[in-house]
VMD Tcl script that draws the C-alpha trace (Angstrom):
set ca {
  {0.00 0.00 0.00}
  {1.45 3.54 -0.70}
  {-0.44 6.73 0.03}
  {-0.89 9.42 -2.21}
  {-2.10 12.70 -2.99}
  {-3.21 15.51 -5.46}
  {-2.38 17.63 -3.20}
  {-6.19 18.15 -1.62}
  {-6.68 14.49 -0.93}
  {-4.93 11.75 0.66}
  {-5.49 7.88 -0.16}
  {-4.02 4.89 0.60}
  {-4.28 2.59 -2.24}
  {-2.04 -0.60 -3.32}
  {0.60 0.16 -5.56}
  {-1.03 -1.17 -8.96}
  {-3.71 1.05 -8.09}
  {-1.81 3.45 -8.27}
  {0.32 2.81 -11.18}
  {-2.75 1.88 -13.31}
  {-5.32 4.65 -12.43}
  {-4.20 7.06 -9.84}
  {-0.19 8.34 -11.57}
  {-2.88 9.04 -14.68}
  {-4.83 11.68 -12.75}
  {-2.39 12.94 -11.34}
  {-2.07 11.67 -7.76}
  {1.74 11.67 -6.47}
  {3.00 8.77 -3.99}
  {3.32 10.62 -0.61}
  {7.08 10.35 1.52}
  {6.39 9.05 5.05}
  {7.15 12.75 6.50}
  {4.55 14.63 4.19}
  {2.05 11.99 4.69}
  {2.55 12.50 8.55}
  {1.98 16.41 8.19}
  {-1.54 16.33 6.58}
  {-4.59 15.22 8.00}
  {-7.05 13.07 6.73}
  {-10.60 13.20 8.43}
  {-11.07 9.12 9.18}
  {-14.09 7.37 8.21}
  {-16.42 5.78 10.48}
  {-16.00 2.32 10.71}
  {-18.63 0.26 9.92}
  {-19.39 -2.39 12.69}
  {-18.02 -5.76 11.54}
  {-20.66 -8.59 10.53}
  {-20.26 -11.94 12.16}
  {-19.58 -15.35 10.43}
  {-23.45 -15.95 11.34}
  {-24.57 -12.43 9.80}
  {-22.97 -12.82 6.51}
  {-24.19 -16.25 5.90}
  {-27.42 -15.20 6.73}
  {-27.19 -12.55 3.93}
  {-25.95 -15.08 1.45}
  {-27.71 -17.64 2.08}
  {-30.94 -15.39 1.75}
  {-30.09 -14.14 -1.51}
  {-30.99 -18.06 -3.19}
  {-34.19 -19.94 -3.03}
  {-35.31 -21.61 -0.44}
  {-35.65 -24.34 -2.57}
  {-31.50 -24.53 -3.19}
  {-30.57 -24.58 0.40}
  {-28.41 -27.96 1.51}
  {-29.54 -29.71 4.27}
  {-26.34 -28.40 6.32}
  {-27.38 -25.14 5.48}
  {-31.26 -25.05 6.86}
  {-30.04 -26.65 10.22}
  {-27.27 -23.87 10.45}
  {-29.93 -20.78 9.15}
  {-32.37 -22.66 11.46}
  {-29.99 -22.65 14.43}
  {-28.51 -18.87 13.91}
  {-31.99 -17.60 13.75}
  {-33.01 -20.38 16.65}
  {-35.69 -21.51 14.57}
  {-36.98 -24.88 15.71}
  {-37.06 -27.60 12.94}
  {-36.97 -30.62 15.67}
  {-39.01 -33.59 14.53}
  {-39.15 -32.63 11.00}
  {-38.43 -35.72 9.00}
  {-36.41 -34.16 6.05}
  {-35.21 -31.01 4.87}
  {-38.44 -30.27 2.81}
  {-40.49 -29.90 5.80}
  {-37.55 -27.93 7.79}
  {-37.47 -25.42 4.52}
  {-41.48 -24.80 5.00}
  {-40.92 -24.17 8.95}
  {-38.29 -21.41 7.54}
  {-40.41 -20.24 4.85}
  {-43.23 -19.47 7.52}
  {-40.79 -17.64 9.78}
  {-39.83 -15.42 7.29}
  {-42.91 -14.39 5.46}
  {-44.16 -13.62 9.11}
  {-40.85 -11.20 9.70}
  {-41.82 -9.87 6.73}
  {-44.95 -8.99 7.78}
  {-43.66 -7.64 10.90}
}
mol new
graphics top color blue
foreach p $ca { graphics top sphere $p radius 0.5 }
foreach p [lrange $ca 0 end-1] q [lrange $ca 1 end] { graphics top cylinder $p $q radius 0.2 }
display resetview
């Protein structure tokens, strides 16, 4: 990663980055001193997503209908959903199907 500037802003970008887009517009890579002496204003930082949210969010962007069996007893356990005494996956898939259209509703 190098930073660089136009001399208004200040990124940090990886080096082909720079050397394929940034050189062109005229960004210059920053010394470690001059990079020290200007301030950036720093983002907020976006709250990092669990293991459990970001399989929830992929695994709701397919159908129902492609889900693996490991995958409706994980969705069911993350969103403690109880599928005990189904028989197979089909009928665990309906018992999520209803939960969601009623959070949907909600």
């Amino acid at each position: 990663m190098v930073k660089i500037t136009n001399g208004v802003n200040v990124f940090e970008v990886t080096r082909g980055a720079f050397d394929g887009i940034y050189s062109r517009q005229g960004y210059t890579i920053m010394n470690e001193k001059a990079a020290k002496d200007v301030k950036t204003p720093e983002a907020p930082k976006a709250p990092e997503k669990t293991e459990d949210e970001i399989f929830v969010e992929e695994i709701l962007e397919k159908p129902i209908s492609q889900w693996n069996k490991d995958e409706v007893k994980r969705f069911a356990g993350i969103k403690e959903i109880d599928i005990t005494g189904t028989k197979n996956a089909n009928e665990a898939k309906e018992i999520i199907k209803s939960f969601l259209e009623a959070q949907e509703q909600e």
